[in-house]
N, C-alpha and C positions, 0 to 999 in steps of 0.2 A: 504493500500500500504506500509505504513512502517512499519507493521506487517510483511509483507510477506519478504520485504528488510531484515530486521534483521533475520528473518528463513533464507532466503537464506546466510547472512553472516556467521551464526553459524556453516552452514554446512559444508561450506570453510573452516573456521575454524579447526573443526573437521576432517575434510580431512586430511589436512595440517599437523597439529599435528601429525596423524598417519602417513604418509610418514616419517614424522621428525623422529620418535618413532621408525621404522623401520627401517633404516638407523642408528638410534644410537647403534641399538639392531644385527645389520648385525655381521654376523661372519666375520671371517677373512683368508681369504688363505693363508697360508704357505708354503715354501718348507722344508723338514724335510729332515737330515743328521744323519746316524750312525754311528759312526769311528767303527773302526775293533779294532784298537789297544790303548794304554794308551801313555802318555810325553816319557814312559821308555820300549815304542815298547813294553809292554807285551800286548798278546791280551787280548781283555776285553770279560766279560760271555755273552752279548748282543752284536752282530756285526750284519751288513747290509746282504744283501746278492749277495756286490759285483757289482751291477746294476746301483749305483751312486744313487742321491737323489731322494727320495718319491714324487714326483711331484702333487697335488692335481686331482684329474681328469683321470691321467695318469695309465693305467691300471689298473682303477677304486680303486687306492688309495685316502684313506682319509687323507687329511693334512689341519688341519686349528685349528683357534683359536676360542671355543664359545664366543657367545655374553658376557656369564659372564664371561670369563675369563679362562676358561680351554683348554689344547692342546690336541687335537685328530689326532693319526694320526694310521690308519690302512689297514692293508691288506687285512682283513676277505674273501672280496668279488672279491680279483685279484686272477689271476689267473695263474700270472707267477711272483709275486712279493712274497719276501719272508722276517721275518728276523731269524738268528740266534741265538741262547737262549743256554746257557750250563749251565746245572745242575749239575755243577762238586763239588760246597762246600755246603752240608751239615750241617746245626749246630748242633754239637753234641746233642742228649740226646731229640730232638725235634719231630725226626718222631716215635712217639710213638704208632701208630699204624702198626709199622712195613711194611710201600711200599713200592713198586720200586721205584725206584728214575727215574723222567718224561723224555722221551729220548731226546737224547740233537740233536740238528739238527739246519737247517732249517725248521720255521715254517709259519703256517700263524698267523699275532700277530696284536690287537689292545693296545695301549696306551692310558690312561688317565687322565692327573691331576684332580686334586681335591683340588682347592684351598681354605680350608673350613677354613682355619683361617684367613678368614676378606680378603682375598688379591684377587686381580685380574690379568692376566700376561697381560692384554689389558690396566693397569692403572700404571707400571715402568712407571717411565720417564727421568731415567737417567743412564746411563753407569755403570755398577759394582749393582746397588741397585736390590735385589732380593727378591723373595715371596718364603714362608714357603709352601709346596703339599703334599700330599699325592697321592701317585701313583699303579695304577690300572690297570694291564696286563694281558689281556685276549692272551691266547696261545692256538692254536686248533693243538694237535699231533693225525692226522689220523682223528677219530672220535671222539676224547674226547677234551673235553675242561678242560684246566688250570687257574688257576687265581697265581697270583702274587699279593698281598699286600702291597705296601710300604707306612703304614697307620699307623702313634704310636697311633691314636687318638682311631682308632675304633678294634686294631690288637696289643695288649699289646705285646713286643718283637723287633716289626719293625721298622725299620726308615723310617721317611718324604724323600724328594727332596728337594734340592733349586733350585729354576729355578732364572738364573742369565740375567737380560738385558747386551745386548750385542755390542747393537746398536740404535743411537735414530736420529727419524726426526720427524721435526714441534712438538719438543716437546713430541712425542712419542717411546716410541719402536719399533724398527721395524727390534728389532735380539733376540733371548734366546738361551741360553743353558740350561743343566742342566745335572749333571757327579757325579759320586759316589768319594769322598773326597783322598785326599791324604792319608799317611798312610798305614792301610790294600786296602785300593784303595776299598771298596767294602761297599755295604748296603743290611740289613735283609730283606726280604720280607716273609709273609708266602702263601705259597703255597696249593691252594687246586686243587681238581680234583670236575667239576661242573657239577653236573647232574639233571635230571630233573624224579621226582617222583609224580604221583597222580597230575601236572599242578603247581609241588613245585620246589623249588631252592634248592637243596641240597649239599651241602658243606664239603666233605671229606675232614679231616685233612692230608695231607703228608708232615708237618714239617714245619719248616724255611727254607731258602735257602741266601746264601752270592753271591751279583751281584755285577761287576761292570761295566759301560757302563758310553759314553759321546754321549750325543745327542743336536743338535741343531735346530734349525728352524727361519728360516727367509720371512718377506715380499716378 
């Protein structure tokens, strides 16, 4: 009998813990914001499309924070959400393969941080103190898919993110931003065009590209 007591306490136990585990490990929903313009009314190369914010759920936009710590927020799958992308600056001497340069519009566009230096945006906990990203934009123009790089670590050339807390409760964040710097107001990314060969990932070079965009996201 108190064989079988103790099996059954373990298993509670074990329950337990994974609910616990699960609930720590829970994503987190957002609502995501993209300004149009910069402090000094210029517009920025990434704007919204006009529609107000990216609502989680909402014409099957994606907006949330992973469990580790990274912000997703995408359109792929809507169908009337869009965002804006302009491939208007070029870094000189870069698209060395000679392409068009990727049309600028409204598209449909996933985001991704990549907080691979040690940081998490689920573990700010205080006003102003920010994580070092690498940022990853998927842009589907028609049928082709783009990528976007803002990666120094893995993309020699480019720049990181800083994603800024912006707001905190019980201790936590529960606001980010994150905007291309004053100055040129703008950051490298390189750009490829991403196709699929033989069940492979194939990665056309089309250059560098100069961005600037302010985005934020909240609880």
């Amino acid at each position: 009998m108190k064989r079988s007591f103790l099996l059954v306490l373990l298993v509670i136990m074990a329950a337990m813990s994974g609910i616990a585990l699960g609930q720590k490990n829970k994503n987190v929903v957002v609502k995501s914001t993209i300004a149009d313009a910069g402090a000094d009314f210029m517009p920025l190369s990434i704007q919204s499309d006009l529609l107000g914010t990216y609502i989680h759920g909402s014409r099957s936009v994606v907006s949330q924070i992973h469990s580790i710590g990274d912000w997703e927020m995408s359109t792929l799958s809507s169908a009337t959400r869009r965002v804006n992308v302009n491939f208007d600056d070029l870094v000189d001497g870069t698209n060395v393969n000679n392409l068009p340069t990727p049309m600028s519009g409204y598209h449909k566009v996933r985001f991704l941080t990549q907080c691979v230096y040690g940081m998490s945006l689920l573990n700010l906990a205080s006003e102003g103190e920010t994580a070092r990203c690498g940022l990853i934009v998927a842009v589907d123009i028609g049928a082709d898919r783009y990528s976007l790089r803002f990666y120094s670590k893995n993309f020699p050339g480019t720049d990181d993110i800083t994603v800024a807390c912006t707001s905190v409760e019980s201790g936590k964040c529960s606001g980010w931003r994150t905007q291309s710097p004053n100055g040129d107001g703008k950051l490298i990314a390189q750009v490829y065009k991403v196709t699929t060969v033989k069940n492979k990932q194939v990665l056309t070079d089309y250059g560098k590209y100069r961005f600037s965009f302010d985005m934020s996201f909240v609880k």
